[in-house]
mmCIF file of the N, C-alpha and C atoms, coordinates in Angstrom:
data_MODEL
# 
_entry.id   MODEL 
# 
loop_
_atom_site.group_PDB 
_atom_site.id 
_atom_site.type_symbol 
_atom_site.label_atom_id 
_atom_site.label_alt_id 
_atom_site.label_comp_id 
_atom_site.label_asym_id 
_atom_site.label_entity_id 
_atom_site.label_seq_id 
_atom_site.pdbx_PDB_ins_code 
_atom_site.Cartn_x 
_atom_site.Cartn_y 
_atom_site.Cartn_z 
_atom_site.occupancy 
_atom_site.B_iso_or_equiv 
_atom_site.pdbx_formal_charge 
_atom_site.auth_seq_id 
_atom_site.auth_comp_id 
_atom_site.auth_asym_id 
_atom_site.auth_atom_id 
_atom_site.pdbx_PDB_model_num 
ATOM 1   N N  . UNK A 1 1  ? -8.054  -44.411 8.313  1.00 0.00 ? 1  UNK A N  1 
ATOM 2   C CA . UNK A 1 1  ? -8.612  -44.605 9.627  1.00 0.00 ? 1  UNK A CA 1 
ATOM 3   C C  . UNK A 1 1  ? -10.047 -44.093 9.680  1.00 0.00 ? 1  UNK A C  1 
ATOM 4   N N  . UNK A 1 2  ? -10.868 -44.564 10.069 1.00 0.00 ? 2  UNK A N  1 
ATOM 5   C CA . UNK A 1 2  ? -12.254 -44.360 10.217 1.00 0.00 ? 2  UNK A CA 1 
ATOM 6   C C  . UNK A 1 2  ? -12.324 -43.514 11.611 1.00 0.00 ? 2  UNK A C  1 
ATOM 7   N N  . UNK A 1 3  ? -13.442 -43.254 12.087 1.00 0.00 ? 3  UNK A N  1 
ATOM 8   C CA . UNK A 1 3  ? -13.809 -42.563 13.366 1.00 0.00 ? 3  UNK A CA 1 
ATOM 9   C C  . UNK A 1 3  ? -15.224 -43.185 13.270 1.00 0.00 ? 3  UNK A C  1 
ATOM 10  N N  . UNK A 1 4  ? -15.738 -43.075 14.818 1.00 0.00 ? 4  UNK A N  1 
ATOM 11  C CA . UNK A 1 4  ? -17.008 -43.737 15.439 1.00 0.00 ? 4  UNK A CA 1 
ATOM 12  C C  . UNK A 1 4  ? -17.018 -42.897 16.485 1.00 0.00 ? 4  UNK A C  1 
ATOM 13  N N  . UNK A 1 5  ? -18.501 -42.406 16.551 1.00 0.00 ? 5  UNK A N  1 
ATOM 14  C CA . UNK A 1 5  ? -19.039 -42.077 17.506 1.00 0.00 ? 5  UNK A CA 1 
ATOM 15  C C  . UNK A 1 5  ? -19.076 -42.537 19.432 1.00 0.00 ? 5  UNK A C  1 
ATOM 16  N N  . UNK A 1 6  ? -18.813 -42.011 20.496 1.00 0.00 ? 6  UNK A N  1 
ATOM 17  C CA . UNK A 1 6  ? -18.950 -42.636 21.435 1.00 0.00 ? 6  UNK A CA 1 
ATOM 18  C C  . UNK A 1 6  ? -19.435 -42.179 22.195 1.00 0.00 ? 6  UNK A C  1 
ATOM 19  N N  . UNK A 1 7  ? -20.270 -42.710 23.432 1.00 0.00 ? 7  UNK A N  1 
ATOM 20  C CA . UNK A 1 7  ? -20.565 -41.802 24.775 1.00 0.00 ? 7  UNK A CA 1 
ATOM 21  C C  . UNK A 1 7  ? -19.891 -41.932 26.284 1.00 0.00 ? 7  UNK A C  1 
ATOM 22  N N  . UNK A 1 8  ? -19.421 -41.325 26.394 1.00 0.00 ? 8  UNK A N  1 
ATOM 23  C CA . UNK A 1 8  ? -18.466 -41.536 27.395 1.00 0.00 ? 8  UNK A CA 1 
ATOM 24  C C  . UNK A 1 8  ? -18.300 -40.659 28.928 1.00 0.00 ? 8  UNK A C  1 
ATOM 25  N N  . UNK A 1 9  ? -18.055 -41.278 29.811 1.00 0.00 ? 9  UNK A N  1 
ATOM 26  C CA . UNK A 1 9  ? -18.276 -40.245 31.080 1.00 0.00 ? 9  UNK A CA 1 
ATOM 27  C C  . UNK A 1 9  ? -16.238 -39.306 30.668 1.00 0.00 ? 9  UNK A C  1 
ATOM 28  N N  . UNK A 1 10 ? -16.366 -38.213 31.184 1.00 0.00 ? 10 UNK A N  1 
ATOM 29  C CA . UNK A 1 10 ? -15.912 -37.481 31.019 1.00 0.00 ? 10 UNK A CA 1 
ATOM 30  C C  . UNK A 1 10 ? -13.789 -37.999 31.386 1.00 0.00 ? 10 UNK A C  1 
ATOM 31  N N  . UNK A 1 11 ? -13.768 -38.421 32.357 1.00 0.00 ? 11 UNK A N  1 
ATOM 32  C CA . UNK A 1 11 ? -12.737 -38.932 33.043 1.00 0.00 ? 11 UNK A CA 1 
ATOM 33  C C  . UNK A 1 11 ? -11.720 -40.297 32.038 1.00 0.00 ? 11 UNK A C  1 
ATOM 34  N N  . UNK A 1 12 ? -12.809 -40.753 31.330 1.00 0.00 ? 12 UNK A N  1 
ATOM 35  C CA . UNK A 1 12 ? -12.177 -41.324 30.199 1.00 0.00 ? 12 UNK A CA 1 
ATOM 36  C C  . UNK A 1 12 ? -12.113 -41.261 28.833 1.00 0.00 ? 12 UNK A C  1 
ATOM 37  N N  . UNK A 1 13 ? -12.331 -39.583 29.126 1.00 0.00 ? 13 UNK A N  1 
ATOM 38  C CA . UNK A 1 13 ? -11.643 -39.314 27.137 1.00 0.00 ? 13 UNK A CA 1 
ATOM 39  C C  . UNK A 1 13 ? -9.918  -39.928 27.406 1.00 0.00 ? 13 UNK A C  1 
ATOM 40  N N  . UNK A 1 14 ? -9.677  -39.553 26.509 1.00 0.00 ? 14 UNK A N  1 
ATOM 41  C CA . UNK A 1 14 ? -8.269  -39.723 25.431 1.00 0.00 ? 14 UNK A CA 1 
ATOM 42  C C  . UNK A 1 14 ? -7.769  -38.815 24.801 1.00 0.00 ? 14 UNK A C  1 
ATOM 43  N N  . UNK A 1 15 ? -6.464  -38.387 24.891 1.00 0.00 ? 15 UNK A N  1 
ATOM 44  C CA . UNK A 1 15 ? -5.807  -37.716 23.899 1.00 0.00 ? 15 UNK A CA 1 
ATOM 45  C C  . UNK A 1 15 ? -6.369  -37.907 22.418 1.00 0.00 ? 15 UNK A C  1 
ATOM 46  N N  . UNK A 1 16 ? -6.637  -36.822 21.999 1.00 0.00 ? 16 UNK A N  1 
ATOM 47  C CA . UNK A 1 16 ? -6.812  -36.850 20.503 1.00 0.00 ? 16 UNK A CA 1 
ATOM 48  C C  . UNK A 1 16 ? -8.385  -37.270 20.227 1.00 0.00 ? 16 UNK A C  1 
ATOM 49  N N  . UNK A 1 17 ? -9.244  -37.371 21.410 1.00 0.00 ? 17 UNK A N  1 
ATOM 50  C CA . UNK A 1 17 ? -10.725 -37.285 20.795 1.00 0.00 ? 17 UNK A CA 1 
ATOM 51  C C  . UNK A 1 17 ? -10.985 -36.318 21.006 1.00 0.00 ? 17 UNK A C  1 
ATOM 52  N N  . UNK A 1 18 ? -12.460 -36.263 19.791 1.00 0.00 ? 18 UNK A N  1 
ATOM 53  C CA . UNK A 1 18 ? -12.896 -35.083 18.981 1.00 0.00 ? 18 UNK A CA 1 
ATOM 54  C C  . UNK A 1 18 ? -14.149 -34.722 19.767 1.00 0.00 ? 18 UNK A C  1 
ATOM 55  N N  . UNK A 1 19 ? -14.171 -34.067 20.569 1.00 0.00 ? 19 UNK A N  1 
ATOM 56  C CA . UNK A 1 19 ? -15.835 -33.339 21.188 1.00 0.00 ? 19 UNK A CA 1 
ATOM 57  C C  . UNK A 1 19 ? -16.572 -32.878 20.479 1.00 0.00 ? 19 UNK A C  1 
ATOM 58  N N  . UNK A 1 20 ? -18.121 -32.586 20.767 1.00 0.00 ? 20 UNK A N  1 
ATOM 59  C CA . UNK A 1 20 ? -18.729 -32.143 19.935 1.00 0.00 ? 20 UNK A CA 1 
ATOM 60  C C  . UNK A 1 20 ? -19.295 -31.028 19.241 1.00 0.00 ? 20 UNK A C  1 
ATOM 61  N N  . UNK A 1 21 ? -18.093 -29.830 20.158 1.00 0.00 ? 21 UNK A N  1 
ATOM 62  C CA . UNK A 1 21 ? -17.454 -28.754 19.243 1.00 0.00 ? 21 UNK A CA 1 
ATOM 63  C C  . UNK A 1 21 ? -16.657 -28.441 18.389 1.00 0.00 ? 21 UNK A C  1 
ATOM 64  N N  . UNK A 1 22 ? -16.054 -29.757 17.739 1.00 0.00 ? 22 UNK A N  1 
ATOM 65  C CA . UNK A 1 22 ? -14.927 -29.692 17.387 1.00 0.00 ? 22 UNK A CA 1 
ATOM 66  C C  . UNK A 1 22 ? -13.584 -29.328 17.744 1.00 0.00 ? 22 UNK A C  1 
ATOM 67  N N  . UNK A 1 23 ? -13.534 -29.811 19.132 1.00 0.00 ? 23 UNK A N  1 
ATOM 68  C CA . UNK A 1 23 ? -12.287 -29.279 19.792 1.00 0.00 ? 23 UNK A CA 1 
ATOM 69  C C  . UNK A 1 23 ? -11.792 -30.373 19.819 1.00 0.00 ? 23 UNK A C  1 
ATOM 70  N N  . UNK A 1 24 ? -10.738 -31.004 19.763 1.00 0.00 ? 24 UNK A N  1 
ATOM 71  C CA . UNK A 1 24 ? -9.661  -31.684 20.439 1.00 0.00 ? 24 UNK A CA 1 
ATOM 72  C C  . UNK A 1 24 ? -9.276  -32.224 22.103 1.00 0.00 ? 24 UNK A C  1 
ATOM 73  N N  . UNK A 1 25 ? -9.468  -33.709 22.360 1.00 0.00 ? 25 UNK A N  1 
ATOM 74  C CA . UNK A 1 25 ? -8.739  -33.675 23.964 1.00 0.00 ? 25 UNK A CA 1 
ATOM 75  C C  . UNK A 1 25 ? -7.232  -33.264 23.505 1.00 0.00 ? 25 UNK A C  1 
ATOM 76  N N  . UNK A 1 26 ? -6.809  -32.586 24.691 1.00 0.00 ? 26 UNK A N  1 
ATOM 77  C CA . UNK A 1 26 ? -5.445  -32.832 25.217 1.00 0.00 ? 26 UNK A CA 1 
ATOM 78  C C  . UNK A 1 26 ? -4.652  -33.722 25.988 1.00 0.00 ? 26 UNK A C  1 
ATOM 79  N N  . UNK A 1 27 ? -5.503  -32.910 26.952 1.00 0.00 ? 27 UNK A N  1 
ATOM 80  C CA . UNK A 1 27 ? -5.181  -34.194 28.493 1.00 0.00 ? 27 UNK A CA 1 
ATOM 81  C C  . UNK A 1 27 ? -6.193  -34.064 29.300 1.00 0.00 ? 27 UNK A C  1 
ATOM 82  N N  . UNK A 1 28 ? -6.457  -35.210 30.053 1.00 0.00 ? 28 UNK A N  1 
ATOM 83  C CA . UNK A 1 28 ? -7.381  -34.777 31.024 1.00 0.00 ? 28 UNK A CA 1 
ATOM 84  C C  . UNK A 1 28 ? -7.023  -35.263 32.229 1.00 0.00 ? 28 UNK A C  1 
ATOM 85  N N  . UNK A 1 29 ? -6.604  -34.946 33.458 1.00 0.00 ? 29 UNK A N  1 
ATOM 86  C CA . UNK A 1 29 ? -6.264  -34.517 34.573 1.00 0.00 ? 29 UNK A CA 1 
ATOM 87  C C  . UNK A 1 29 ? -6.782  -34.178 35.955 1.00 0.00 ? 29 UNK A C  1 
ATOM 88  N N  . UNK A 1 30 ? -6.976  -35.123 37.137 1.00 0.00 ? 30 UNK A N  1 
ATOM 89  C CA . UNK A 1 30 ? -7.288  -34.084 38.295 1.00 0.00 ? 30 UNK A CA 1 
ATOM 90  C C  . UNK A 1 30 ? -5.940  -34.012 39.527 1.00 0.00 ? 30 UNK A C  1 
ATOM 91  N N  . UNK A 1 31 ? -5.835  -32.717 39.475 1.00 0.00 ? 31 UNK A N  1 
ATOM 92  C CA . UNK A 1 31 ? -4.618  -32.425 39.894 1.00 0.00 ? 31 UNK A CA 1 
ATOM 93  C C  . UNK A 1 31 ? -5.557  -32.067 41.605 1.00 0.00 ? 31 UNK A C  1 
ATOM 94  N N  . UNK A 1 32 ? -4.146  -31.934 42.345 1.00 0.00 ? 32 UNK A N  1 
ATOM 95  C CA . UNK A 1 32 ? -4.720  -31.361 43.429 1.00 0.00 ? 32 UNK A CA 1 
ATOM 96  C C  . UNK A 1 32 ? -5.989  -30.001 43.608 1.00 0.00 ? 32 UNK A C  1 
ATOM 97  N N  . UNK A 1 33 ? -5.616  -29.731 42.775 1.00 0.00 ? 33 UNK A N  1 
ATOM 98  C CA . UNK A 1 33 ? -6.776  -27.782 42.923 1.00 0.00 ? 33 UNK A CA 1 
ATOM 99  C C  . UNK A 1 33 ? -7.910  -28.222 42.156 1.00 0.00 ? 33 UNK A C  1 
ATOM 100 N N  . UNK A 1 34 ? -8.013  -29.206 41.951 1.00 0.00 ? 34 UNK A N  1 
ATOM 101 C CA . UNK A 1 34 ? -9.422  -30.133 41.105 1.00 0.00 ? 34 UNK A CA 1 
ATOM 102 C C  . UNK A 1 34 ? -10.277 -30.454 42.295 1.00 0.00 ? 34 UNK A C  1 
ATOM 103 N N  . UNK A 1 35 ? -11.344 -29.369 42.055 1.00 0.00 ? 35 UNK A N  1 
ATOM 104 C CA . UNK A 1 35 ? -12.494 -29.846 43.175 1.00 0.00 ? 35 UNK A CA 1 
ATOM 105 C C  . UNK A 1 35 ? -12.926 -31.353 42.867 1.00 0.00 ? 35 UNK A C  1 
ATOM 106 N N  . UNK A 1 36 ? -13.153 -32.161 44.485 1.00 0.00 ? 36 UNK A N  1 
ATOM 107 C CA . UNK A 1 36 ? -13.621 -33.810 44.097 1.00 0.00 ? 36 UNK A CA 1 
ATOM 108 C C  . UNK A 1 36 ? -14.115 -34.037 43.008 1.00 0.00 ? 36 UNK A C  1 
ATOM 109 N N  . UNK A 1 37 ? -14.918 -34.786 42.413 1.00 0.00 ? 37 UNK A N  1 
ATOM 110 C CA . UNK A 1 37 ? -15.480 -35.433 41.872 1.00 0.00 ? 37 UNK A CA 1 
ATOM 111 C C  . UNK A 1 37 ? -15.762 -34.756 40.406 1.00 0.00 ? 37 UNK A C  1 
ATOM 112 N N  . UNK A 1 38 ? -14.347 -33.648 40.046 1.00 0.00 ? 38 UNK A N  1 
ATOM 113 C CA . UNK A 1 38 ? -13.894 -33.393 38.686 1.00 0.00 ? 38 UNK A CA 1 
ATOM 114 C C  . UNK A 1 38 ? -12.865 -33.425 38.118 1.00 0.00 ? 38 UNK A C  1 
ATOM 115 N N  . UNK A 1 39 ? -12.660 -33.214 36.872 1.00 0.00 ? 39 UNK A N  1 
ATOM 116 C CA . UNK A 1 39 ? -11.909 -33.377 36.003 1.00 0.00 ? 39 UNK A CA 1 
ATOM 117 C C  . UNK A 1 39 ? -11.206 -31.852 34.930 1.00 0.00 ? 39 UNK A C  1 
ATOM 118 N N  . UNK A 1 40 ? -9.771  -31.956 35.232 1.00 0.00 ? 40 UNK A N  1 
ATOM 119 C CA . UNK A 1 40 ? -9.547  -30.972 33.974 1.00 0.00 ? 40 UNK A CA 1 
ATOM 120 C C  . UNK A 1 40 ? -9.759  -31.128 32.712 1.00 0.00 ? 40 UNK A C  1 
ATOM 121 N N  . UNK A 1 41 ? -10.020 -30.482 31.998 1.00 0.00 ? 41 UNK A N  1 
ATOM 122 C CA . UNK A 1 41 ? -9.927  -31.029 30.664 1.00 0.00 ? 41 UNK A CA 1 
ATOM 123 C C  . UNK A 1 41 ? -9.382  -30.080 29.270 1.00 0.00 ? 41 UNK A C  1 
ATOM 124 N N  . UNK A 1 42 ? -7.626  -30.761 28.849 1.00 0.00 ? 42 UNK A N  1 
ATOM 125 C CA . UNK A 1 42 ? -7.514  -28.929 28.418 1.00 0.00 ? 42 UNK A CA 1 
ATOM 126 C C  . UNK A 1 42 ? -8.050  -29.499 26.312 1.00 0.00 ? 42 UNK A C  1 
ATOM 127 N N  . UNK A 1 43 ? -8.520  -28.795 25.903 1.00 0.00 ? 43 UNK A N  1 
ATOM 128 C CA . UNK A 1 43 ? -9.482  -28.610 24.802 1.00 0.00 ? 43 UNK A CA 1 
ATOM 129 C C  . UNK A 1 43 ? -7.976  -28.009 24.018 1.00 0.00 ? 43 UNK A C  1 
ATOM 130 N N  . UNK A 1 44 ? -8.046  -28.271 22.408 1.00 0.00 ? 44 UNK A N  1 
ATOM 131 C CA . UNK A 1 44 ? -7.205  -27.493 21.427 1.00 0.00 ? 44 UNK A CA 1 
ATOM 132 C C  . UNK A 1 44 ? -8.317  -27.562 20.055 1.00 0.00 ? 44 UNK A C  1 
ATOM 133 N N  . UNK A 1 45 ? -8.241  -26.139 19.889 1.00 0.00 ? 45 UNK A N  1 
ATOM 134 C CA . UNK A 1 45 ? -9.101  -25.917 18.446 1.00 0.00 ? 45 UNK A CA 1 
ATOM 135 C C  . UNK A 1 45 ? -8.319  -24.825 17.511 1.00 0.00 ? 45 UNK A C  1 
ATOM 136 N N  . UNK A 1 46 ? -7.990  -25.264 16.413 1.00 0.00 ? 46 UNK A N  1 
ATOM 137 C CA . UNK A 1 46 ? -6.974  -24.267 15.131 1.00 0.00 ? 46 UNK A CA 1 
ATOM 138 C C  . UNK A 1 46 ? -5.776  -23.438 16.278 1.00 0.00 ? 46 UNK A C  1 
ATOM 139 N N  . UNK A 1 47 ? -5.507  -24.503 16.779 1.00 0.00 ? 47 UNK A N  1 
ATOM 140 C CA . UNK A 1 47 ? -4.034  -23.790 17.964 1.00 0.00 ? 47 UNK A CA 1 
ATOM 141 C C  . UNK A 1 47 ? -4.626  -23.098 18.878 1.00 0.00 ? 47 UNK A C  1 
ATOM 142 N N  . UNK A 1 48 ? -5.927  -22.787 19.151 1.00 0.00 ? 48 UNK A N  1 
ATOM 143 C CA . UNK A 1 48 ? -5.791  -22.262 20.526 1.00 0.00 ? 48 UNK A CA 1 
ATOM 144 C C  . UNK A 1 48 ? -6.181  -23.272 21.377 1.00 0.00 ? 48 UNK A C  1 
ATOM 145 N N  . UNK A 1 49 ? -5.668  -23.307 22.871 1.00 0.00 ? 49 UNK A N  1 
ATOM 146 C CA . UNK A 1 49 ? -6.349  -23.994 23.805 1.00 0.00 ? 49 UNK A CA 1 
ATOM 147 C C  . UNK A 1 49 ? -6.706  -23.159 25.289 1.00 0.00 ? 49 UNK A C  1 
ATOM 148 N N  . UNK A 1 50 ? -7.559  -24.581 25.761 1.00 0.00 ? 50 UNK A N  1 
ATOM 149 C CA . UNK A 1 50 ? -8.234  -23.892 26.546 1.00 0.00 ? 50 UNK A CA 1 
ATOM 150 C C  . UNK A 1 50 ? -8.564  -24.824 27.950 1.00 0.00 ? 50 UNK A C  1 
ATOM 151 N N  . UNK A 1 51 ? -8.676  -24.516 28.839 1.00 0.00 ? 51 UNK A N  1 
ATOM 152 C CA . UNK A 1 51 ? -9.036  -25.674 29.991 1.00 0.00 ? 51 UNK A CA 1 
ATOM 153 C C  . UNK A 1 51 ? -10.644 -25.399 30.731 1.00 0.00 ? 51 UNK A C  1 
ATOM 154 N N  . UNK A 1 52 ? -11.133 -26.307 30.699 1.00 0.00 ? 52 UNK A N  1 
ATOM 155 C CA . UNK A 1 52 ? -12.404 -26.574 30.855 1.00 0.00 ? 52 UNK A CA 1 
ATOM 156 C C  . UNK A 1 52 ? -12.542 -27.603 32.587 1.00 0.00 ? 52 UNK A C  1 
ATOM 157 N N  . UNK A 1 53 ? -13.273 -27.544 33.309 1.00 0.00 ? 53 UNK A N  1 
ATOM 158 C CA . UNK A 1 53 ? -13.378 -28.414 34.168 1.00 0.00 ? 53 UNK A CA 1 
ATOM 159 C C  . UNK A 1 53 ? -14.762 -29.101 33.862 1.00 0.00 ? 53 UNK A C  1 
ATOM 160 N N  . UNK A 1 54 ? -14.976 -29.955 34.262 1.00 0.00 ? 54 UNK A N  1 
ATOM 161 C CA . UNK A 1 54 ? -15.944 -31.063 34.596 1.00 0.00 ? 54 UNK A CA 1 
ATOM 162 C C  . UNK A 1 54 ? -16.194 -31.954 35.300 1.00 0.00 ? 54 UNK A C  1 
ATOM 163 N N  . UNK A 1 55 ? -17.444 -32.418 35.336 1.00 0.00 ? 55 UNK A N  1 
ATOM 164 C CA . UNK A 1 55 ? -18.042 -33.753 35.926 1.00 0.00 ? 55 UNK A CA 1 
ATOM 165 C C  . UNK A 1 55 ? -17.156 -34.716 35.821 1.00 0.00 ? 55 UNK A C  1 
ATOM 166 N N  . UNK A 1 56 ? -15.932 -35.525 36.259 1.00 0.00 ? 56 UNK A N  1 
ATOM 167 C CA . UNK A 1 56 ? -16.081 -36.925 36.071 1.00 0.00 ? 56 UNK A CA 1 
ATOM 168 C C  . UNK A 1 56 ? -17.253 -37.956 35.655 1.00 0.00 ? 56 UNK A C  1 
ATOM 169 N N  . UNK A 1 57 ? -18.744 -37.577 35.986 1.00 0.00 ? 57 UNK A N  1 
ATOM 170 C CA . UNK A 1 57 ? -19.358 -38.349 35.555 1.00 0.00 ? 57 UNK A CA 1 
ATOM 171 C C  . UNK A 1 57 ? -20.107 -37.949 34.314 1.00 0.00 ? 57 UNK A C  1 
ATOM 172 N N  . UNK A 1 58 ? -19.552 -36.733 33.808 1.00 0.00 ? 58 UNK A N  1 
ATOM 173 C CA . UNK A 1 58 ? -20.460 -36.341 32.749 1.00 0.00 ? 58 UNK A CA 1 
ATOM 174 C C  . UNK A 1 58 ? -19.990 -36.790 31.639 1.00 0.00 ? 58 UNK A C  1 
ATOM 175 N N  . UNK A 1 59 ? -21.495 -37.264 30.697 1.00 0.00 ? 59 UNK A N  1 
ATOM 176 C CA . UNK A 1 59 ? -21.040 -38.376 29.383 1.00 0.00 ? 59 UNK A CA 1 
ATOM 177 C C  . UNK A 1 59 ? -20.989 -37.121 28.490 1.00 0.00 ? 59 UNK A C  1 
ATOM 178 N N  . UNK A 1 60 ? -19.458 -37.521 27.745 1.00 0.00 ? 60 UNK A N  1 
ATOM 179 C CA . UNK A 1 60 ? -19.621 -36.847 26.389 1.00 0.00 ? 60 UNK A CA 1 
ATOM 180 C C  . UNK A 1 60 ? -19.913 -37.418 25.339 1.00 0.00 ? 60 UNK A C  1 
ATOM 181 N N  . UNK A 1 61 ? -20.264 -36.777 24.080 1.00 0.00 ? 61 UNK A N  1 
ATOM 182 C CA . UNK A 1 61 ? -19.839 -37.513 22.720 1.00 0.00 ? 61 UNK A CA 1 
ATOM 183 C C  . UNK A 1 61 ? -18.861 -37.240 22.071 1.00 0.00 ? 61 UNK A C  1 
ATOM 184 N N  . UNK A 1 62 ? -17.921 -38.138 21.626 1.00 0.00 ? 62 UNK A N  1 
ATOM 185 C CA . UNK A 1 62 ? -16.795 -37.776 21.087 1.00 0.00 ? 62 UNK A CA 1 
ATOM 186 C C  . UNK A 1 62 ? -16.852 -38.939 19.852 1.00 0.00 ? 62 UNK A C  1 
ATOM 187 N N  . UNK A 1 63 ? -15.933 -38.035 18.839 1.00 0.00 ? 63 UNK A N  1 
ATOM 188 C CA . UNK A 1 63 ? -15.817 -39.171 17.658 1.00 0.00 ? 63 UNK A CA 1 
ATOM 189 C C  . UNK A 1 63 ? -14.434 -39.304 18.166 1.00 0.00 ? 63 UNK A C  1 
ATOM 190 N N  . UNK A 1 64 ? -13.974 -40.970 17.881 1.00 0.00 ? 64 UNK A N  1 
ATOM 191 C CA . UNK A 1 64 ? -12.454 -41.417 18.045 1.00 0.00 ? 64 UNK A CA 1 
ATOM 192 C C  . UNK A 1 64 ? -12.523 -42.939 16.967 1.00 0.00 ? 64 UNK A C  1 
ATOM 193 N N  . UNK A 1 65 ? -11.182 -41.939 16.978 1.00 0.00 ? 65 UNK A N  1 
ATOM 194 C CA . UNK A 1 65 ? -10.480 -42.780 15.717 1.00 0.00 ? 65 UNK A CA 1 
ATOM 195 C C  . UNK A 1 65 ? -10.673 -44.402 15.894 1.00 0.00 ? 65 UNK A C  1 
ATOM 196 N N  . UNK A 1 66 ? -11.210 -45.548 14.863 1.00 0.00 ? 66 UNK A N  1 
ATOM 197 C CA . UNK A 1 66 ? -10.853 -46.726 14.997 1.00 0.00 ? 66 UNK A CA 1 
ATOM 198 C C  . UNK A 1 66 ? -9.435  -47.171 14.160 1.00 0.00 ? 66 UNK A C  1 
ATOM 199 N N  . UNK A 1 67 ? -8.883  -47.922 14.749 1.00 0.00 ? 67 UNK A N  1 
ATOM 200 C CA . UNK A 1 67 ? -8.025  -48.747 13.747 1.00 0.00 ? 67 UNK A CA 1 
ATOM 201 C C  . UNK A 1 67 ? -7.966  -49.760 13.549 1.00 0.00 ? 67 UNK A C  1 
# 
């Protein structure tokens, strides 16, 4: 499987893309206690994780897998 670079607003990562810390998506989520116009986002790196909030509109770069 290859990987490619992408830029993406925040609200549509994916399980299993790679940020550009090398962390891992998990899930990304706005639950009720999600101020408007953000996003949870929980991060996994060598087993630890972590939850991050954000922009819905903020572009990341993520590498994701092609197949």
């Amino acid at each position: 499987m290859a990987t490619q670079s992408h830029k993406i607003p925040a609200q549509a990562l994916l399980s299993g893309d790679q940020v550009g810390s090398g962390e891992n998506v998990v899930s990304v989520s706005a639950g009720v206690r999600t101020p408007r116009g953000k996003v949870e986002v929980i991060l996994e790196k060598n087993g630890h994780r972590r939850l991050s909030i954000w922009r819905a509109s903020t572009v990341i770069t993520v590498q994701r897998n092609v197949e």
